[in-house]
N, C-alpha and C positions, 0 to 999 in steps of 0.2 A: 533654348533661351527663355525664360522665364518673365513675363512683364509684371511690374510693381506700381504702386501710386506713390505720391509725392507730396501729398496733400498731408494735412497731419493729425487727422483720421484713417481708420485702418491700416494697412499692412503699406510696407514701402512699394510703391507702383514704380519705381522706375526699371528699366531694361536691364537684366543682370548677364553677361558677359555668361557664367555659368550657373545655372538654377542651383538654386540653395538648397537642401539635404530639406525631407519632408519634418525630419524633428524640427526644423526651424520656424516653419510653413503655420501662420493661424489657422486653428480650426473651425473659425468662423470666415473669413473674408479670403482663407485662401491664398495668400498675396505671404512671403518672408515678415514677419511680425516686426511692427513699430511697436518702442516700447513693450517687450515681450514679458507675459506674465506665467508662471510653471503653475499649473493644480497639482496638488498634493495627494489629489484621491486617484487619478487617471494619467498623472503628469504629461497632459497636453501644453502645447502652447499658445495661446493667446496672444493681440495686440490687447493693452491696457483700454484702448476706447472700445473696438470691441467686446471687451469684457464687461466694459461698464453699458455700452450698450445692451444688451441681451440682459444685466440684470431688471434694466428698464422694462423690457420689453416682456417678462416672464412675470406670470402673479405672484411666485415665490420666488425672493427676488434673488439667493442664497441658491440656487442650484445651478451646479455643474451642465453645462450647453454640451457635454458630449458625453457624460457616463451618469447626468442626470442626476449624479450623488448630491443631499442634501445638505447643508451645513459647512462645502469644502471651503478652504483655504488656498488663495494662491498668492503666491509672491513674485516680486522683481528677480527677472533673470537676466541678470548683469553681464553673466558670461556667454549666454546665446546674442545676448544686445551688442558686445563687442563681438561677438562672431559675425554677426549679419551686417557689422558697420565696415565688415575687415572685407569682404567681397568687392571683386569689381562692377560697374556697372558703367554703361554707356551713358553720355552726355546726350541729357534729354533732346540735342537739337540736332541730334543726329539726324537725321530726315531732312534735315535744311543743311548737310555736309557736316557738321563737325566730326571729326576722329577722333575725340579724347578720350579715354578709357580710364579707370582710377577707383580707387575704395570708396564704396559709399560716403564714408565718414569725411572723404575730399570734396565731395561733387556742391558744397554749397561755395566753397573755396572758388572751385571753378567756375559757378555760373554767376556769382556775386558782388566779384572784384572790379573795379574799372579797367582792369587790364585782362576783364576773364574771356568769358566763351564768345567769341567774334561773331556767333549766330544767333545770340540772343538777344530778345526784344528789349529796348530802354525807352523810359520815356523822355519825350523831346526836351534837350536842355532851354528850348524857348520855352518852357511850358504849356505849350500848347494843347496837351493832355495825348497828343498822337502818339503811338509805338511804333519803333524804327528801331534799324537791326543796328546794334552796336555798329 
């Protein structure tokens, strides 16, 4: 089982049911790629904020983070992005009982709805600013 983020920076962190095939995998953070980007020179796969981070972070800002090539090109990988959204993953509040299981591309579905995940935190309809479990 493979763990992923959720945040919307780097790769998907949440818990995948079955680890995703390493072509999917960033080669920076590791994690199933959010927003996945193909290099043209090495065709690895990137998350899009990784990618733009590391050009940050390098004095040339145009080079390839894993075959070092200068000048590469990469693009939106649309068809890895719908594969990685097609995987099941565990309901982040599994740890606090939920059993729901489902495609990535559902899990905002479930945790988002007023009728969603019964272990998630909301805040207090008094407004009180306290978090309390659905």
């Amino acid at each position: 089982m493979a763990i992923a983020t959720s945040s919307k920076t780097g790769g998907q962190d949440y818990k995948f049911v079955d680890a995703p095939p390493d072509r999917l995998v960033c080669n920076i953070c590791h994690l199933p790629s959010r927003d996945p980007y193909l290099t043209t020179c090495c065709g690895h796969v990137f998350c899009k904020s990784c990618l733009d981070d590391s050009k940050k972070a390098i004095a040339v800002s145009n080079v390839c983070p894993v075959c070092r090539e200068e000048e590469f090109v990469a693009y939106i990988n649309k068809q890895a992005d719908r594969e990685i959204r097609s995987f099941h993953v565990m309901c982040t509040n599994k740890e606090r009982g939920c059993e729901w299981q489902g495609e990535l591309n559902d899990i905002n579905n479930h945790l988002g709805n007023n009728d969603g995940c019964q272990f998630e935190d909301v805040k207090c309809s008094n407004e009180c600013g306290k978090l309390l479990q659905r």
